[in-house]
N, C-alpha and C positions, 0 to 999 in steps of 0.2 A: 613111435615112442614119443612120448608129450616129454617135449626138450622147449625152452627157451633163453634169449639171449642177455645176458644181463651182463651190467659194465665189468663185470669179474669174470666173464665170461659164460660160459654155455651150462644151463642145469638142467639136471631133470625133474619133472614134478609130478603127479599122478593127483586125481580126484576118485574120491568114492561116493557112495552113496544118492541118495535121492536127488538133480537138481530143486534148486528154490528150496530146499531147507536151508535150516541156519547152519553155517561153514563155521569149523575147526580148520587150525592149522595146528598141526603135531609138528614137532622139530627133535632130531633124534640126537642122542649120546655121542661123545667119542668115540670112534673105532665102527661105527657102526653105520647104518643107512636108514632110508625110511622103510624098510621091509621089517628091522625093529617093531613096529606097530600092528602087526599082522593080528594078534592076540586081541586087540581093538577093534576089529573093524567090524565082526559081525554084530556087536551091540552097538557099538559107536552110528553105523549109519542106519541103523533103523530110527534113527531122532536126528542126525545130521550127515551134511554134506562134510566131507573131510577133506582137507588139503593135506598132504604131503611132498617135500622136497628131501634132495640128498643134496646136505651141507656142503659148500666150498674142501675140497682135499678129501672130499668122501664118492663112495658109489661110482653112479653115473655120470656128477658132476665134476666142470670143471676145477683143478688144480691149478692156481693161480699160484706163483713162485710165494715164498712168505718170506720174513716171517707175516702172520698176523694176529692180527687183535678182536676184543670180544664186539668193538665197533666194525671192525669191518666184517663181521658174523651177523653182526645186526644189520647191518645197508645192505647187508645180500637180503634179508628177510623184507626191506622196507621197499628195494628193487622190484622182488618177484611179486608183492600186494602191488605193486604200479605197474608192472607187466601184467600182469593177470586182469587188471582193470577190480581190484579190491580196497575197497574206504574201510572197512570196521570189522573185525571179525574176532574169535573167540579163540586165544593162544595158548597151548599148553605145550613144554619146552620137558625132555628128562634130561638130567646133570648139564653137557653143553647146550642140550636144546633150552635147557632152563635158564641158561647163563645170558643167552640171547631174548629170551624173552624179559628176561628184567631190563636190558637196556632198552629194546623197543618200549614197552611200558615207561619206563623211565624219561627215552626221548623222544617217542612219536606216540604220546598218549591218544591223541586223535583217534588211533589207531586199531586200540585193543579193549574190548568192550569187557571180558572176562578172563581171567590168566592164571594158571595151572603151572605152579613149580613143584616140580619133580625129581627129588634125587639128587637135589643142587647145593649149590653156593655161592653168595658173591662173593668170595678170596679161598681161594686153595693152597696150604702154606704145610712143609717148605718147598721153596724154588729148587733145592738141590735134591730133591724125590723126581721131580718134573725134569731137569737136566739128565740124571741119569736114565732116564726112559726115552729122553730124546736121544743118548750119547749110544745107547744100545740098539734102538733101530738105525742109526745114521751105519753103524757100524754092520748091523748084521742084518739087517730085515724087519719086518713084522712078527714073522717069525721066534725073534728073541722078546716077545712079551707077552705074546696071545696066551700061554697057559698061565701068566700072573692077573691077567685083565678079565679072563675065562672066573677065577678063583675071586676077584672082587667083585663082580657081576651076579655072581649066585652061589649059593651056598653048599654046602658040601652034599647034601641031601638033594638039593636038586638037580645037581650035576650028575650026580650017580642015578636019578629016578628018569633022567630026561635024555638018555644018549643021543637021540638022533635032531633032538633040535640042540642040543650042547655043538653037534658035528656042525649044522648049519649058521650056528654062531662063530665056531671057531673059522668055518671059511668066509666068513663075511669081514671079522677080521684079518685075517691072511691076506684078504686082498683087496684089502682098505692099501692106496697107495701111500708109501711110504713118506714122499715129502709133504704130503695134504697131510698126516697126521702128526708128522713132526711139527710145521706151524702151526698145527692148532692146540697144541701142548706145547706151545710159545704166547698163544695166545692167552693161552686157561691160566699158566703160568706167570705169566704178568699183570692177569686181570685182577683187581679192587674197584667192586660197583656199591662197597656199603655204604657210602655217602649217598649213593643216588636212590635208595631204598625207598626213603620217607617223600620222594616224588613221586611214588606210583600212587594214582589213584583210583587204578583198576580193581574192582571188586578178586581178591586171590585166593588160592586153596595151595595150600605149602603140605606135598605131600614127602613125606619120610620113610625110608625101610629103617625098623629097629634092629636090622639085624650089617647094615651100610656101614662098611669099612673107608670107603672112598669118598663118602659125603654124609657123616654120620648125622643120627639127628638133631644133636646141638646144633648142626648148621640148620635144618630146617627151624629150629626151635627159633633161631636168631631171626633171621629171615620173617619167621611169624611176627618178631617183636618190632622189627623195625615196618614193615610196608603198614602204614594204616586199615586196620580192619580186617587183616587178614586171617583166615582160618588156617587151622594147621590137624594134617589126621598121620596116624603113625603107622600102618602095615606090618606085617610079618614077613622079611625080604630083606634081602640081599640089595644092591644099587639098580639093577633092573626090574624096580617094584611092580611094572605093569606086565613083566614075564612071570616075574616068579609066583606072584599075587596079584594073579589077572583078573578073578572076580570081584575083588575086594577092590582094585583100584577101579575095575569099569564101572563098580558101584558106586563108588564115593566121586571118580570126577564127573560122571552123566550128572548126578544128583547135583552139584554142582553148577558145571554149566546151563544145565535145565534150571539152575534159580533156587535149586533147595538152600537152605541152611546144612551146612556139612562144616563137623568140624569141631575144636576146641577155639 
């Protein structure tokens, strides 16, 4: 298994695709891992190399006591590019992976040559939505949330069309470890990056599901208006836009990071 050590400890990482093409890093949601991207991968590597990792308190990776914050999500990501022996590469983040991606953008521009938000937001408000979601797993498990995170994730239509990958999301949930996802909804929950917005000067695609209860598209809409130059395209989808509306997103972000113009 491709494991490495990073000051936070031990992660997993996995690569697809072609070597010496041009490298993606994907960075997946809360509650979830990098198998999240599965629906990506047969377009995505026929044009690039892909990185993937499982976030701190997720997957494979290590669990580091928390609480934490959307900085130290991001120094894991700034970590594994210095581990891996990586200068500059092409980031696309959904909702926390997105969150991560704006600070790296925002703090280690050097870094991020082209950047794909997803599903996201820089501030997720109110704090006591986030406390009681922490206060119910601390209390009972994963368990007590997976059929409310299942119902923001996708829509009613596609839950009922999709039973058997609905199953394999909900055990992917299930066994996301409990105190990795309690600080990372400590983190999400105390995070404010809209000051650092207007430092990105990475060329961005701010993609939106109009159909997102958990990061509607006023947040993308905003996010469009603050990063300079950003484009913004809207999907039909629930918060997991590259599940629900897998063509339509490998359409619009390829186009994209291949250098199209995409977008409003």
């Amino acid at each position: 298994m491709p494991y490495v050590e990073l000051p936070a400890g031990r992660f997993f990482y996995r690569y697809d695709g072609p070597t010496g093409a041009p490298l993606i890093v994907l960075s997946h949601s809360l509650g979830a891992d990098c198998s999240m991207w599965e629906r990506q991968m047969p377009a995505f590597t026929r044009q690039f190399r892909v990185l993937r990792y499982d976030s701190r308190g997720h997957g494979r990776s290590a669990s580091p006591r928390g609480p934490y914050t959307i900085e130290d999500l991001g120094q894991d990501a700034l970590d594994l590019y210095r581990a891996l022996g990586i200068n500059r590469t092409q980031f696309c983040g959904l909702s926390m992976g997105g969150m991560v991606g704006m600070w790296l953008a925002a703090n280690a521009p050097e870094c991020v040559d082209r950047l794909g938000l997803c599903n996201t937001a820089a501030r997720l408000r109110p704090p006591q939505l986030w406390d009681a979601r922490i206060d119910a797993v601390r209390s009972h498990g994963m368990a007590a949330v997976v059929q409310a995170v299942l119902a923001r994730w996708f829509t009613p239509a596609f839950i009922n069309a999709n039973p058997s990958e609905i199953a394999a999301m909900r055990h992917m949930l299930e066994t996301t470890p409990a105190p990795g996802y309690i600080a990372s909804c400590e983190a999400i929950r105390d995070m404010d990056q809209r000051a650092m917005l207007s430092r990105i000067t990475a060329p961005t695609l701010v993609v939106a599901g109009a159909l997102d209860a958990a990061t509607p598209p006023d947040d993308g809409r905003f996010l469009a208006s603050a990063i300079p130059g950003a484009r913004y395209i809207e999907l039909s989808a629930a918060h997991l836009s590259n599940i629900e509306a897998t063509k339509a997103f490998n359409d619009a972000v390829l186009r994209f990071f291949s250098g199209e113009d995409v977008g409003e």
